[in-house]
N, C-alpha and C positions, 0 to 999 in steps of 0.2 A: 504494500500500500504506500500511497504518496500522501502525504500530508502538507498543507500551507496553510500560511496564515500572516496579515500584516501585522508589522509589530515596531515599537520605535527601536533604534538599534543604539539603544546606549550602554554599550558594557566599556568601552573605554571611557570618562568620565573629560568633558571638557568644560571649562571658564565659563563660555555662553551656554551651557546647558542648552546647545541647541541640535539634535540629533536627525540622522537621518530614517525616516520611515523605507524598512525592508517588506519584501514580500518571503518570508522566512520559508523555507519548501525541506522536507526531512523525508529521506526515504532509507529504506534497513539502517533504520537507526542514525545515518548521518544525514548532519544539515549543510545548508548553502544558502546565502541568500541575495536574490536579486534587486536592485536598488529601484525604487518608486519615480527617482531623482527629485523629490522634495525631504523636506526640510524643517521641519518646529521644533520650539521651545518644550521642554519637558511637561511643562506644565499645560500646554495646548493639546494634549496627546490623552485621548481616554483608551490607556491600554483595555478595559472591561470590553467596549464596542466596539474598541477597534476604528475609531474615527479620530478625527480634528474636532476641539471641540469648538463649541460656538462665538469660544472668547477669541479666536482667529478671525481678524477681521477678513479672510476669502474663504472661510468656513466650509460656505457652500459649494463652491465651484470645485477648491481644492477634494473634497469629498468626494464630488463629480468623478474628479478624475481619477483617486485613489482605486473608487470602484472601476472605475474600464480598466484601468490597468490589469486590475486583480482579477479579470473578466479576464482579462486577454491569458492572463497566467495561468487562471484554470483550462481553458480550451486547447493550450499547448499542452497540458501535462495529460490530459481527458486523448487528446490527438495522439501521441506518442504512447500512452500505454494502448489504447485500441491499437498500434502500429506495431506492439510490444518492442517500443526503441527508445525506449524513456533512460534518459541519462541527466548527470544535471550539464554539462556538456550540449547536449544535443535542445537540450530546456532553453538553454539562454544562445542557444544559433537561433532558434525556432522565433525567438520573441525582437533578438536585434530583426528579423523581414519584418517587423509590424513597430511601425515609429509610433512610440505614446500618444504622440501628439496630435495625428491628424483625424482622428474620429471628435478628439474634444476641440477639436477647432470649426469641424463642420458643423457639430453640436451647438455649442454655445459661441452668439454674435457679437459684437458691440455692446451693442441695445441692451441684449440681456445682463452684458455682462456690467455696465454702468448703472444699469437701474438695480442689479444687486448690489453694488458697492453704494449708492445713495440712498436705500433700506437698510443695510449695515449700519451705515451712519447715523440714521433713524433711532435704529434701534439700540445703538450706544450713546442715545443722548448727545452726539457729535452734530445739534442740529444748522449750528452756523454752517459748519462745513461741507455738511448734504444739500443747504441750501445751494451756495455754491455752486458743487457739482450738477444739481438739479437745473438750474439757470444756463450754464455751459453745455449740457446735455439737449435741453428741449430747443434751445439756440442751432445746434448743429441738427438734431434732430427731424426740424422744420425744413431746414434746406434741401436735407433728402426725402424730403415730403414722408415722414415715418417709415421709408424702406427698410430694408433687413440691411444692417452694416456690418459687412465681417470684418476682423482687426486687420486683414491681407488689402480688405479696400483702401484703405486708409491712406493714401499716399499721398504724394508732393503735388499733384495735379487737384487732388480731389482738396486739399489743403488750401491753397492758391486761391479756388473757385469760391471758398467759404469765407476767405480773408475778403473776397473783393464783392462779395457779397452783401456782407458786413456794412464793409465801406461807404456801399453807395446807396444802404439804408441808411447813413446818415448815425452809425455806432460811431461811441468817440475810438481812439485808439486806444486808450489804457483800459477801457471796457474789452477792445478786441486782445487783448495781450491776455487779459484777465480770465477769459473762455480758453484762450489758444495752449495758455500753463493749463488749465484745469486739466483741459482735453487730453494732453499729453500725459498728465498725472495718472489720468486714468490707462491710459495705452500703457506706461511704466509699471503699474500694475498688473498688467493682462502678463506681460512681460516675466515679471517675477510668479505670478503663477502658471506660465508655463500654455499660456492660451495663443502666443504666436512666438517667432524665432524672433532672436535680438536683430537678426540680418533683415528683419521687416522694418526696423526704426525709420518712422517717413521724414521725422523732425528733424533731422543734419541740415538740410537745406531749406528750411523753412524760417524764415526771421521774425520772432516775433520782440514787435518795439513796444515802448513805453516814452509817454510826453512826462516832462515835470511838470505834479500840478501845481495851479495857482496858490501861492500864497495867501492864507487866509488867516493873517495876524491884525489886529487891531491893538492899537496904541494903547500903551497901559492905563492913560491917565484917564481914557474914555471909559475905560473897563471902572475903574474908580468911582466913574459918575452915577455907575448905576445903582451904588447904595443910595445916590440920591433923590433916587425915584422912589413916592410913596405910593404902597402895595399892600390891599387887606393881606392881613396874616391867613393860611391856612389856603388860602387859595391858590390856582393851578401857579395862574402870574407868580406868585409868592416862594412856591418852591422849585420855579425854574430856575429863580437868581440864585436861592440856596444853593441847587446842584453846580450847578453852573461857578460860583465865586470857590465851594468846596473844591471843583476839579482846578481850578488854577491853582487853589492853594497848596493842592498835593500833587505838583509839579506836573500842570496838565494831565490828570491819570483821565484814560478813556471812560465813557459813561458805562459800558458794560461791565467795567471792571470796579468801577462804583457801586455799579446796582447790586452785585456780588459781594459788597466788604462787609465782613460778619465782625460782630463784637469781640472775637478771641484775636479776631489782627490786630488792634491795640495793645501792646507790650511795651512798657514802661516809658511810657509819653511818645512812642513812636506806630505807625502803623507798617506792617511785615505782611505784604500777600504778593501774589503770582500772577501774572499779568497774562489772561484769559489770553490773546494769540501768542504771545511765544515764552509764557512760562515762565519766563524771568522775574526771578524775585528781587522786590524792592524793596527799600528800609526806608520810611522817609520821617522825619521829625514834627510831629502836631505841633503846627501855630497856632498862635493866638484866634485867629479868624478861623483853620479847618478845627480848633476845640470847639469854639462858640456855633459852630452850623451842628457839629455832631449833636452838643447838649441839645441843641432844639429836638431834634428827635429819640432824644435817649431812652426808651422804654416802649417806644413804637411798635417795635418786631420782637419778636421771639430770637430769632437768628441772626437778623443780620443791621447794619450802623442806619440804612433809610427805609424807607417806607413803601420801596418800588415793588421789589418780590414778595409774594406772599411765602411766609414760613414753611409750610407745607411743598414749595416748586421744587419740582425735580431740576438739579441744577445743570445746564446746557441741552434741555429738553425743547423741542418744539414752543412748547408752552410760554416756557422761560424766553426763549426768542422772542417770539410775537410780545408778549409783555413789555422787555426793556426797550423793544423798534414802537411800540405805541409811545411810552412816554418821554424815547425822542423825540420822536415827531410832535406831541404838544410841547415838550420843554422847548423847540425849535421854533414851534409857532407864537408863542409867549414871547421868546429872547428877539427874535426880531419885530416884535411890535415895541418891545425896549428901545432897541437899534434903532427903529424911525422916529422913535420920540427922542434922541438923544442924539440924532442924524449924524449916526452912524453907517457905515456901506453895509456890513456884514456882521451878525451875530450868530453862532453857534456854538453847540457842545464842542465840536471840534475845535473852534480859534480859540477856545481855552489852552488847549495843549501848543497852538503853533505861537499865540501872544506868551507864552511863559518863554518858550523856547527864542525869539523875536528877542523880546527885552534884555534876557539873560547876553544876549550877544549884543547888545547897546549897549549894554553895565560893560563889556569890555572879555566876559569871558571867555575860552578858549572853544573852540568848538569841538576838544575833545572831554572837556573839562562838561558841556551841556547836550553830548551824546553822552554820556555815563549817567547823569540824573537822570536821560529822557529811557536812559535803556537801549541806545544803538550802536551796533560797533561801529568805529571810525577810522580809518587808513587799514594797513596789512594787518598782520599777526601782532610782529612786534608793538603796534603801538597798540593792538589790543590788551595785550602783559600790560604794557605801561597803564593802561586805564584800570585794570585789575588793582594798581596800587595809592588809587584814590583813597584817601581815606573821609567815611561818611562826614566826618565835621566838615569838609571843604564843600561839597555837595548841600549838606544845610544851609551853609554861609551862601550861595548862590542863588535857593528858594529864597532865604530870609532877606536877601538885597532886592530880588525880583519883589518881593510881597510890600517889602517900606515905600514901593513906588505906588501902590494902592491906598495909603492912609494921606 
């Protein structure tokens, strides 16, 4: 009798605990086993099932294929003992004539395989990100009027035709650059699971550009003005300024990562949290002004410093999205009826972050010195090290010169 069965193949022990999936095959007592040529983390691996489990984000697909594969390996071994020529030899001649890969490439398209990866995403609460991918998708999607797109379609021509598509709908460029990365994210993914050859990559010759955008700082002194405007308490107008004067204060932090500040980020006069798109963590020093905006709310929420999320939100859920994009959108409609009454060009959550970062460089400081507060690397490696040995009092002393320009 022949016996198999997949299994993770970790008997030598490596750093990344990241092992490869065998199709283990034993016959009179000896084994051999033939390689899946995939690849997970120990803990992605339910040896009981015999699967991937669901915490892999290509779960599904990769399972897809694990089974053909294992299909293919039982019908060689089923073919050769009916042929009574079963060898492990004659096993792995039998299975190099059948390439893994092209039944799961006729199989699963584009299509399917992007709108698995944006359910994925769904369903890890990754919903900025699915959005994203969902908006790049139904974009390309429409072009090929919902045809079936295999990842072999994919080329330089068919590329070209979608950039200039684009175009002459009247999309800006940094919106086409914005679709064009996604799109490839996702082909980079087909890629690592094994749904088309590297030697299909259509992107080498494909230029995708980006414009600078407009600067959207407004002068400090005007930002100032607007404690001068009087505003019933408790109302929308009222806690637009609130969010709004708080994000400058903590050195322009984005609104979503506001709406997120829980009560345990505060540590000993400072606030300490991770900054929702790229996880970098910041230490920043409570002023006088971000103490006084906290106190107004101090006992609001169960969880978290404002009043946006409810306690209860799954955090980067669907839910949670829709929420903090509604109360931009009014916090944005309040700040520029400030802005014309104060006739100002532009107000938003955002010229919070670009007026701190503005003024800091009219105070004279260095533009490596207000990439470090804002969280951006700036020149090569090395002067990244060099930024690494900031230390946070220099960084305080930069917010609290930017903030004495508001009193």
């Amino acid at each position: 009798m022949v016996y198999y069965k997949l299994i993770l193949n970790d008997k030598r022990s490596k750093s990344d605990q990241i092992y490869p999936i065998v199709v283990r095959v034993t016959s009179n007592r000896i084994s051999t086993t033939v390689s899946t040529g995939l690849r997970v983390h120990i803990k992605e691996w339910d040896a009981i099932k015999a699967v991937i489990k669901n915490s892999h984000p290509n779960c599904h697909i990769l399972n897809h294929q694990l089974l053909d594969f294992y299909t293919k390996v039982q019908r060689s071994i089923l073919k050769l003992q009916d042929q009574q020529d079963f060898s492990f030899e004659n096993l792995k001649l039998s299975l190099k004539e059948q390439p893994v890969q092209t039944s799961i490439q006729a199989k699963i398209s584009f299509n399917e395989f992007a709108e698995q990866i944006i359910r994925e995403l769904h369903e890890s609460n990754k919903s900025g990100n699915a959005l994203v991918y969902q908006a790049s998708w139904n974009r390309l999607s429409s072009f090929i009027k919902n045809k079936r797109l295999n990842f072999t379609d994919i080329d330089y021509t068919l590329l070209e035709a979608f950039k200039q598509h684009l175009m002459k709908d009247g999309v800006k460029t940094n919106t086409i650059s914005n679709y064009f990365r996604t799109i490839r994210a996702l082909y980079n993914r087909g890629i690592k699971a094994r749904l088309v050859d590297r030697s299909c990559y259509p992107f080498h010759d494909v230029t995708i550009k980006s414009e600078r955008t407009t600067k959207r700082a407004v002068n400090i002194t005007d930002i100032a003005r607007l404690k001068t405007i009087i505003i019933k308490p408790e109302t929308s107008a009222w806690h637009s300024r609130n969010y709004f004067m708080l994000s400058i204060s903590l050195v322009g932090i984005a609104f979503t990562d506001l709406a997120y500040l829980r009560h345990k980020d505060i540590q000993k006069g400072r606030l300490i949290y991770r900054r929702r798109k790229t996880h970098k963590e910041y230490n920043i020093k409570l002023t006088p002004l971000a103490n006084s905006i906290i106190q107004i709310y101090k006992g609001r929420s169960e969880k978290y410093l404002l009043p946006i999320l409810p306690s209860t939100t799954v955090e980067d859920s669907l839910t949670a999205h829709k929420i903090i994009k509604q109360c931009i959108k009014t916090t944005n409609k309040y700040l520029k009826r400030m802005a014309t009454e104060l006739e100002i060009d532009e107000l938003t959550t955002y010229v919070a972050r670009h007026t701190w970062a503005t003024t800091a460089k009219r105070l004279g400081f260095s533009n490596e010195l207000i990439a470090e507060a804002l969280g951006h690397e700036y020149g090569n490696k090395i002067t990244n090290i060099y930024l690494d040995a900031f230390e946070q009092s220099i960084v305080d002393e930069v917010n609290d010169k930017v903030l004495e320009c508001l009193t």
